[in-house]
C-alpha positions in Angstrom: 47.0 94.6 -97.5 48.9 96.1 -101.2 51.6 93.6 -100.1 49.6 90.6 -100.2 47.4 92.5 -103.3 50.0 91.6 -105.9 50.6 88.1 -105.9 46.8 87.8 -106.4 47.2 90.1 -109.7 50.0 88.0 -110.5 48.6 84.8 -110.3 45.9 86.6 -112.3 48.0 87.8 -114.8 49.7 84.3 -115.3 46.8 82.2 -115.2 45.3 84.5 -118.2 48.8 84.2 -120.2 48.6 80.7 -119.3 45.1 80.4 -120.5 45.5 82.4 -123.5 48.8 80.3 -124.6 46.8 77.7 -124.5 43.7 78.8 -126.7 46.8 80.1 -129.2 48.0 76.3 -129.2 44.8 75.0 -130.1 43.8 77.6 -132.9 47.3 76.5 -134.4 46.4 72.4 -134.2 43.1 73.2 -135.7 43.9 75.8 -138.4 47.3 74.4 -140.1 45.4 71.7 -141.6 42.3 73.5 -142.5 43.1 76.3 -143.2 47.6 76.6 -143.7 46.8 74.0 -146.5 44.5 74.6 -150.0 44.4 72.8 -152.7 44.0 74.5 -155.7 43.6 72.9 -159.6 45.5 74.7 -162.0 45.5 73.1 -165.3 44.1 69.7 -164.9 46.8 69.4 -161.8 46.3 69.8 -158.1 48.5 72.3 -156.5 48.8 73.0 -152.5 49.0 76.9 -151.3 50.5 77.7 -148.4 48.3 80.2 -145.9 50.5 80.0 -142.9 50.4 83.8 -142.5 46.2 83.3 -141.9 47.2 80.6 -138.7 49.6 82.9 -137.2 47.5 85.7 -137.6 44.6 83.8 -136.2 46.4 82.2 -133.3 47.8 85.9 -132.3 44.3 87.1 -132.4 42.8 84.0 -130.6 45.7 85.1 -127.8 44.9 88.9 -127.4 41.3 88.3 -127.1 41.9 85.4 -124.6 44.3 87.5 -122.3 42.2 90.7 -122.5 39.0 88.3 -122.0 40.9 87.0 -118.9 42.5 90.4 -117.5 39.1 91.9 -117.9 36.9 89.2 -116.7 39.6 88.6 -113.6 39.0 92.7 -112.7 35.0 92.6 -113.4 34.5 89.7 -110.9 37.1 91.6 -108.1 35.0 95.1 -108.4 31.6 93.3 -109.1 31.1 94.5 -112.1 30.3 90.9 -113.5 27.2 90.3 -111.0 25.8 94.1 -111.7 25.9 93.2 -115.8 24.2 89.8 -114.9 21.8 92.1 -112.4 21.3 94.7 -115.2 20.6 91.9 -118.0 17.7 90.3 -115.7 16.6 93.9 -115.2 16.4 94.2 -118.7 14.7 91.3 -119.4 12.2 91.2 -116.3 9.8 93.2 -118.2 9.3 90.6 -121.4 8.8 87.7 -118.6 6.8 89.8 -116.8 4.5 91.2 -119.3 4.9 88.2 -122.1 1.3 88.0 -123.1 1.3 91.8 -123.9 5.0 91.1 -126.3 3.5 88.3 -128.0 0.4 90.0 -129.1 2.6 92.6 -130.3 4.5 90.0 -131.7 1.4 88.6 -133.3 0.4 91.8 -134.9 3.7 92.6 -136.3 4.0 89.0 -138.3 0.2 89.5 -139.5 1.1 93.3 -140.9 4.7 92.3 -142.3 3.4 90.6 -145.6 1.2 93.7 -146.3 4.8 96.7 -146.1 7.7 94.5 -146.5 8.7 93.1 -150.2 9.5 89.5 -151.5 12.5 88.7 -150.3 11.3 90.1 -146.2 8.2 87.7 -147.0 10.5 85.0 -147.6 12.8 85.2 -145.0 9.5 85.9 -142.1 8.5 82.1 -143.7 12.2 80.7 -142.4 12.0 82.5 -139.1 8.4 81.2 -138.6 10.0 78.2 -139.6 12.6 77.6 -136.9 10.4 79.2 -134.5 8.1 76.2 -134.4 10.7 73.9 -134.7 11.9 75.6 -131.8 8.7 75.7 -130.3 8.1 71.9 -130.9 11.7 70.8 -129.2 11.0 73.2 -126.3 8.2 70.0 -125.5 11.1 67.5 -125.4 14.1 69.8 -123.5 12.6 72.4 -121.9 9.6 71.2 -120.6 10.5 67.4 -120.3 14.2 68.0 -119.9 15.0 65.3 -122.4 18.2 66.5 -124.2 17.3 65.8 -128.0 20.2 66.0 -130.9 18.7 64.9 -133.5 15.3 66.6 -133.8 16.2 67.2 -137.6 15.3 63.5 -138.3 11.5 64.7 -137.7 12.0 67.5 -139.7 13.7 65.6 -142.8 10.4 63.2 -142.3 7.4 65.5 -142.5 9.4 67.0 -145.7 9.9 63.2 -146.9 6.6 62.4 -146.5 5.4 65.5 -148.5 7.7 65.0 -151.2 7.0 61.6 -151.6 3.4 61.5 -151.7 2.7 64.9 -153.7 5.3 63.7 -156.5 4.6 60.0 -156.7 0.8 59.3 -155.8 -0.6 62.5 -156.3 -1.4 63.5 -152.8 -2.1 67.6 -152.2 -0.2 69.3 -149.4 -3.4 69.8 -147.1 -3.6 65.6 -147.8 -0.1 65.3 -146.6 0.0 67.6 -143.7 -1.4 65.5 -141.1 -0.2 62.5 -142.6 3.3 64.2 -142.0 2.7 64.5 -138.5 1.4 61.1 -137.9 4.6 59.7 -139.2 6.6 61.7 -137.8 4.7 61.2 -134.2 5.6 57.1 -134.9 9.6 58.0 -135.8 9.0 59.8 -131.8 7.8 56.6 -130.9 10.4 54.5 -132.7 13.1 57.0 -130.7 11.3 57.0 -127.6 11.4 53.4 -126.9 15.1 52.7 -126.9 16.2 55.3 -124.5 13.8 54.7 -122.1 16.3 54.1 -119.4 18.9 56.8 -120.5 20.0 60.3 -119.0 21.8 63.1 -119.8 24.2 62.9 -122.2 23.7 59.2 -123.2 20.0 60.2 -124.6 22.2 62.7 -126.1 24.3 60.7 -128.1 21.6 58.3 -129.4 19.5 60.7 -130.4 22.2 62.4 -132.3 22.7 59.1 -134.2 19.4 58.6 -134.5 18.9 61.7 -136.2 21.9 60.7 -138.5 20.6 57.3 -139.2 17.8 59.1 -141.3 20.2 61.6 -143.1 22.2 58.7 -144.3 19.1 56.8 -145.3 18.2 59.3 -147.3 21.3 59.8 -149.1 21.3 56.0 -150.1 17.7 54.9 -150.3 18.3 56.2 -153.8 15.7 54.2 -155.7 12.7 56.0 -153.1 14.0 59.3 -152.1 16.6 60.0 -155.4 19.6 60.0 -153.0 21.5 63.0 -153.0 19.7 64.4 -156.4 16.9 64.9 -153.6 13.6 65.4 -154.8 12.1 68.6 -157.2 8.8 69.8 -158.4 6.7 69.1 -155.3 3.4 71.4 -156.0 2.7 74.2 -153.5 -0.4 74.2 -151.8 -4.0 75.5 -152.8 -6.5 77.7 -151.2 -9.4 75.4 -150.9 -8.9 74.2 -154.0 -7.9 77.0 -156.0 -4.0 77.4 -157.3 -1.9 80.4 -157.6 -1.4 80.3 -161.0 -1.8 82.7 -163.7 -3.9 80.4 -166.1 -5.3 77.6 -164.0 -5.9 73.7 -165.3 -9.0 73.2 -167.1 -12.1 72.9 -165.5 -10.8 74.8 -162.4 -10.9 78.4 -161.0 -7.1 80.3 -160.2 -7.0 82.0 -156.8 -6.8 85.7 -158.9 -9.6 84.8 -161.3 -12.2 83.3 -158.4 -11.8 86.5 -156.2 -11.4 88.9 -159.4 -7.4 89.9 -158.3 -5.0 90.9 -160.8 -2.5 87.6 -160.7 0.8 88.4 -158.8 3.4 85.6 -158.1 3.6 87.4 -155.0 0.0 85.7 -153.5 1.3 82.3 -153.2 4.1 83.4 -150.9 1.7 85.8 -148.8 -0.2 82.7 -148.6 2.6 80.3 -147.7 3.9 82.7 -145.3 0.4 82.9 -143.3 0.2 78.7 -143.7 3.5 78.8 -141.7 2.2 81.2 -139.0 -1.2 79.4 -138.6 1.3 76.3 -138.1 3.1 78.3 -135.4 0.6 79.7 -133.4 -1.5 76.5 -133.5 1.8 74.7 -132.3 2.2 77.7 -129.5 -1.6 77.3 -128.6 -1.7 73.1 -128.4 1.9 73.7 -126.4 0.0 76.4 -123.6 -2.7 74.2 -123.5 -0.8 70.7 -123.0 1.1 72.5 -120.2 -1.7 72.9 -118.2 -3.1 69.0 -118.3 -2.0 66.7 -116.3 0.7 65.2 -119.0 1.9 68.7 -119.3 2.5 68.9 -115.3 4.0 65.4 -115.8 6.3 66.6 -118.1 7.8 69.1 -115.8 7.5 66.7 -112.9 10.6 64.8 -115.0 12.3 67.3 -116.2 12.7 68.5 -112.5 13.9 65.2 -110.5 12.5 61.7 -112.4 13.1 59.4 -109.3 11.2 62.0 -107.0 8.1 61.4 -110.5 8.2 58.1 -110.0 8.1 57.7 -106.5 5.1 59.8 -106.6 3.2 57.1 -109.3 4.1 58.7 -112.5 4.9 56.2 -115.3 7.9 57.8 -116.8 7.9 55.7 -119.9 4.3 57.1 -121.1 5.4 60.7 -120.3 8.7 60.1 -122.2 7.3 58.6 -125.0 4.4 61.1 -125.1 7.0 64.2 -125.0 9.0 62.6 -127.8 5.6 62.1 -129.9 4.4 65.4 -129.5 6.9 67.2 -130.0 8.2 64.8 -133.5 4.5 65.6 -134.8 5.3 69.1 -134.7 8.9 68.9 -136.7 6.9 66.7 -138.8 4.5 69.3 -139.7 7.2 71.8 -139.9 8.8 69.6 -142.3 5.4 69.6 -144.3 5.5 73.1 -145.2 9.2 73.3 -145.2 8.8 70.9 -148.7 6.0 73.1 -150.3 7.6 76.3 -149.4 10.8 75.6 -151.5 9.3 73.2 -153.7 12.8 70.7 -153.0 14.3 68.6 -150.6 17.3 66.5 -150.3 19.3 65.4 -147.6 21.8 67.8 -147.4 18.8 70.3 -146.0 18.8 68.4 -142.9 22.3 67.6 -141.3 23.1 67.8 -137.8 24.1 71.8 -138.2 20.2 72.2 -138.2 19.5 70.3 -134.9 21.9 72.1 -133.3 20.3 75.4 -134.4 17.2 74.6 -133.5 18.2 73.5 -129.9 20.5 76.6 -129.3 17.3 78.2 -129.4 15.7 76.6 -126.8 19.2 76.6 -125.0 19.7 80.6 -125.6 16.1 81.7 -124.9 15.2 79.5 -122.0 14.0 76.3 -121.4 10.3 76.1 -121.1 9.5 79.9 -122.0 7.3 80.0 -125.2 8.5 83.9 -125.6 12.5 83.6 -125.1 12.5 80.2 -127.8 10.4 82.3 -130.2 13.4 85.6 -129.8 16.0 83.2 -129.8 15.1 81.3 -133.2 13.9 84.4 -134.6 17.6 86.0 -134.1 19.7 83.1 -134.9 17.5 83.0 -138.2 17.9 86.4 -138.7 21.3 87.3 -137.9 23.3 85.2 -140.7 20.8 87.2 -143.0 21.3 90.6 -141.5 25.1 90.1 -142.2 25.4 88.9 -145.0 26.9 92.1 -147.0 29.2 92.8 -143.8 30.7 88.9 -142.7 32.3 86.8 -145.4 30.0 83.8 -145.4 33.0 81.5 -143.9 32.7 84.0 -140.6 29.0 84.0 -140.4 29.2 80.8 -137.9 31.5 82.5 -136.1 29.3 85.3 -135.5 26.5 83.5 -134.3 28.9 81.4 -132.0 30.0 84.7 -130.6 26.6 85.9 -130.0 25.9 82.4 -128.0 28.5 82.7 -125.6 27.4 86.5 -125.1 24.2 85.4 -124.1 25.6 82.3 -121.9 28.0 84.6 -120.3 25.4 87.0 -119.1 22.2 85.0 -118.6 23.6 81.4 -118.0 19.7 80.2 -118.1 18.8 81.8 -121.0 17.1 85.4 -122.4 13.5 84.6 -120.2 14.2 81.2 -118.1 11.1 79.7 -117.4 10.9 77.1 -114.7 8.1 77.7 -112.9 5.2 75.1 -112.7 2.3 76.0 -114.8 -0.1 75.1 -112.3 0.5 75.8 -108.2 -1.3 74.2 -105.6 -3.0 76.4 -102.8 -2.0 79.4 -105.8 -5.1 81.5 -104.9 -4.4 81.1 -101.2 -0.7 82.5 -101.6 -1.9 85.5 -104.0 
């Protein structure tokens, strides 16, 4: 048996180098030209610096972590080490699944408290969590419970915000006026997507939604003479509480927040306020998303996600419950999109590249597809973790990091933090319990 032992470890051994060499190569195709090369102005010329040193140094590395990922991963799978992490992970994760109405609430309580013990900028960055969390929540409709694969949900996003912007600065509208309007239009852009890829799979829907979603970036950026092109647009007003502004002296004939309820002003109030608009948004797409799931579109929607020929042979029309998935879930970026204008007051197109859709649908992706709970913790850290490192990774790395932490979580749970798969609904479920 140890003399038939070794040419297995050396196969091992030479498939890693192998792998590793190769991974080295590529580093080296990809880095000389990025990064062996800068361009550098030194009076009123262009000069070229030299960083070779940085692509050998970054090919050697990208070799000794291949090779050690190979040697080790090639010993974890012989001893089983790799299917006790993957055990140990589900074991560790069981409970949230398990028990996920008792984590939300906590959850839930957490968010309401944080605005009340945490400062400004905390405030601030619970609004952009919040934020991606319903985006996430609002793809989770298309991917995870549909299985549609969507790469351009950032075009709904870019619309809610457009349609704020637009209305607040040139006809006046107030942000509670443009929130459902928002919606609504970005419900018809699901529509307007919906109804060309009717008859496409896989990763042909993902490519033309990917375009579809750069169609209205570039639109954006050259529609100058409506949206201001690339100068975006500025001074869109925040919104009021029932009619009364955050300001310190309000307009005449009107009542400030601070004066009506006899509150010292604080610039602080409008973004406790905004940060509470944002959760209302979130839970109110979480509750309409529960609730959907349990109607018969909602046990549609995972009738398609799960086999589409096996929905249609049983008399599902596919077309309504594609179009409804991509409708539903565009209303929600649209709304999204609404406060994500008032929040920062600007928008332009650079807010809403193709680097945002793909954030948003790594969180479905890394928390699991169709659980409410694992999209939420996944948006929540890829929100969080650029922020958290921001004194400790060069901002060129911080990418880097969160790709790292992706492939973590893909290499131990494939199917994300709290897969959810399950129907909503079972037939006879009483009977079986």
């Amino acid at each position: 048996m140890a003399v038939e032992a070794a040419p297995v470890r050396r196969t091992g051994l030479a498939t890693s180098c192998r792998d590793a060499a190769l991974v080295a190569a590529v580093i080296l195709v990809l880095a000389v030209p990025i990064v062996g090369f800068q361009t550098v102005g030194t009076g009123g010329t262009l000069a070229v610096h030299l960083h070779f040193q940085t692509v050998g140094a970054l090919a050697l590395a990208g070799f000794a972590i291949r090779l050690l990922a190979g040697i080790v991963g090639g010993w974890a799978a012989s001893s089983g080490v790799s299917a006790g992490l993957g055990a140990a992970a589900g074991r560790i994760t069981a409970p949230l699944a398990g028990s996920g109405f008792w984590f939300g609430l906590a959850g839930l309580a957490g968010a309401v408290i944080l605005p009340f013990v945490a400062g400004r900028d905390y405030i601030y960055l619970g609004a952009t969590v919040l934020t991606y969390v319903m985006l996430g929540w609002g793809l989770n409709i298309v991917v995870g419970l549909a299985g549609l694969l969507d790469l351009g949900y950032v075009a709904f996003f870019a619309v809610g915000a457009y349609t704020v912007g637009l209305l607040a600065t040139y006809f006046d509208f107030s942000f509670w006026a443009c929130l459902p309007l928002a919606g609504l239009f970005a419900g018809c852009f699901g529509l307007i997507l919906g109804f060309p890829v009717l008859r496409l799979r896989g990763d042909y829907l993902a490519i033309v939604t990917l375009g579809f979603g750069e169609i209205i970036r570039i639109v954006l950026l050259n529609w100058a003479k409506v949206t201001n092109g690339p100068n975006g647009i500025g001074g869109i007003p925040a919104p009021s509480f029932f009619g009364l502004p955050f300001t310190r002296n309000a307009p005449e004939g009107a009542t400030s927040f601070a004066d009506f309820f006899g509150l010292d002003y604080e610039s602080s109030q409008l973004l406790i306020f905004l940060y509470f608009v944002i959760l209302g948004l979130a839970l109110l797409t979480n509750f309409f998303t529960l609730r959907l799931r349990r109607l018969p579109v909602g046990r549609a929607w995972e009738a398609l996600r799960e086999d589409e020929i096996a929905c249609r042979a049983i008399g599902i029309n596919a077309t309504t419950v594609k179009l409804s998935a991509f409708a539903i879930g565009a209303m929600f970026g649209g709304l999204a999109g609404a406060f994500f204008a008032a929040h920062l007051n600007f928008i332009s197109p650079e807010s809403f590249t193709f680097n945002e859709s793909a954030m948003i649908l790594a969180s479905v992706v890394l928390g699991g597809q169709g659980s409410q709970l694992g999209v939420a913790l996944a948006a929540a850290a890829l929100a969080l973790l650029p922020e958290l490192t921001r004194d400790v990774v060069p901002p060129e790395y911080r990418l880097l990091l969160v790709g790292a932490a992706m492939v973590l979580v893909m290499r131990v749970r494939p199917r994300g933090l709290l897969a959810h798969r399950s129907p909503s609904i079972l037939l006879h479920a009483k009977a079986r319990r």
